[in-house]
C-alpha positions as CSV (number, residue, x, y, z in Angstrom):
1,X,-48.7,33.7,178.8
2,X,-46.2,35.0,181.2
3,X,-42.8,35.9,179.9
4,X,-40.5,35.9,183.5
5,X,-36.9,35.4,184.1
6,X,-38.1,33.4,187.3
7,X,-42.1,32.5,188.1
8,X,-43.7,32.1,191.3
9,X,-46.9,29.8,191.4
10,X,-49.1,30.9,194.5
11,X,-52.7,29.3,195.4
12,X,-54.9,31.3,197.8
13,X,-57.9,30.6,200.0
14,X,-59.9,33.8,199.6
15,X,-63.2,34.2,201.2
16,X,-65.3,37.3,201.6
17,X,-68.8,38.2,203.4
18,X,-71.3,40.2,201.1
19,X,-70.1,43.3,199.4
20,X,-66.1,42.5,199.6
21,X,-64.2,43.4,197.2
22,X,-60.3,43.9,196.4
23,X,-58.8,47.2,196.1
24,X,-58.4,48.1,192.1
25,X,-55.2,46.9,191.3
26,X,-53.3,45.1,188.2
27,X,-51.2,41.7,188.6
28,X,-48.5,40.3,187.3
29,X,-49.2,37.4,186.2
30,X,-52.2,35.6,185.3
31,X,-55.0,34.0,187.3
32,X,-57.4,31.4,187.6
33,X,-60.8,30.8,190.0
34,X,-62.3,28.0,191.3
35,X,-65.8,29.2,192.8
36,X,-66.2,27.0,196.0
37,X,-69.6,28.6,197.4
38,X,-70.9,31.9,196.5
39,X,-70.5,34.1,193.1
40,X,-67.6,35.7,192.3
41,X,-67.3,39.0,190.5
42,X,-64.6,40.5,188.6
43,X,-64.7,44.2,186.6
44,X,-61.9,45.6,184.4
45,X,-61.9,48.4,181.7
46,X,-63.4,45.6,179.9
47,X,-66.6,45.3,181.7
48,X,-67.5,42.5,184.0
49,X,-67.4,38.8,184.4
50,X,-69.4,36.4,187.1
51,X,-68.7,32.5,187.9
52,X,-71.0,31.3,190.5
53,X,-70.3,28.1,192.8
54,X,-69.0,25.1,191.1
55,X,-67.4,26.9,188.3
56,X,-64.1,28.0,187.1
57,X,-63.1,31.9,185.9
58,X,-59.8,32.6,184.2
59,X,-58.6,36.2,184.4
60,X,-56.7,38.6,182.3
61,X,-53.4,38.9,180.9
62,X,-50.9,40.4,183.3
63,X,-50.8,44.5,183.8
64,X,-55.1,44.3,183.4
65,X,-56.3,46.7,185.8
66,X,-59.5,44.4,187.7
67,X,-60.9,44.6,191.0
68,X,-62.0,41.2,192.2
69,X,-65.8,41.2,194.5
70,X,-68.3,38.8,196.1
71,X,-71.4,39.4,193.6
72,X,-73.6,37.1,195.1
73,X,-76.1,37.1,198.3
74,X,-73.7,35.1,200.4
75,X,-70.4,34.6,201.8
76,X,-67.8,33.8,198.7
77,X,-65.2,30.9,198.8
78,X,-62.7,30.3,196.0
79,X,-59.3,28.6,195.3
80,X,-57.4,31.2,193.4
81,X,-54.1,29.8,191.2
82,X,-51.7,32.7,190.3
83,X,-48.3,32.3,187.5
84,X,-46.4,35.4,188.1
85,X,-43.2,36.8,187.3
86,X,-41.2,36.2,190.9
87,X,-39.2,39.5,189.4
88,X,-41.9,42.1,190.4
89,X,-44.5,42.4,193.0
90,X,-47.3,40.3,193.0
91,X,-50.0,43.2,192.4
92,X,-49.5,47.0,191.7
93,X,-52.3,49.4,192.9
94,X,-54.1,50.8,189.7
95,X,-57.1,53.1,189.0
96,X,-59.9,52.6,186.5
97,X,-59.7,54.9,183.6
C-alpha cells in the first residue's frame, strides 16, 4: 500500500525496441504491467522477474530500487498503472547496491 496525503494515479504507454531499459531508479508508489507484445523484464536487489505478452506483472513496494527492460527478442509494449504519493516526485534516481 501507499500511505500519501494526496495520490496521483498515472497510466503510461511504454514501448521499447530490443535492449531498452530504464535508468536504475526507485518510485514512489507502486506499479502494475500489462504485457501487450513482447517480454518485459524487471531486476531489483531482489533478483529478477519476466512477464511475457498477454500477462500482468505487479511491482514493488514504493522506495524499491528496479530498473525496468525489454527482455525479449522483439519490440516491447505495455500498459503501465502507477498509485503514487502526488507529494514527491514520481521516480528518484537510485543505484544498485
Amino acid at each position: 500500500t501507499v500511505s500519501a496525503p494526496e495520490y496521483l494515479l498515472r497510466v503510461n504507454f511504454g514501448s521499447g525496441p530490443q535492449e531498452s531499459k530504464t535508468p536504475v531508479h526507485f518510485p514512489t508508489g507502486t506499479e502494475a504491467y500489462s504485457i501487450l507484445p513482447g517480454k518485459l523484464g524487471q531486476t531489483t536487489p531482489h533478483g529478477g522477474s519476466y512477464a511475457e505478452a498477454g500477462h500482468t506483472m505487479n511491482g514493488h513496494m514504493p522506495g524499491m530500487t528496479m530498473q525496468v527492460f525489454n527482455a525479449g527478442t522483439t519490440d516491447l509494449t505495455a500498459l503501465i498503472m502507477f498509485v503514487v504519493d502526488a507529494t514527491k516526485p514520481f521516480s528518484v534516481p537510485a543505484k544498485f547496491d
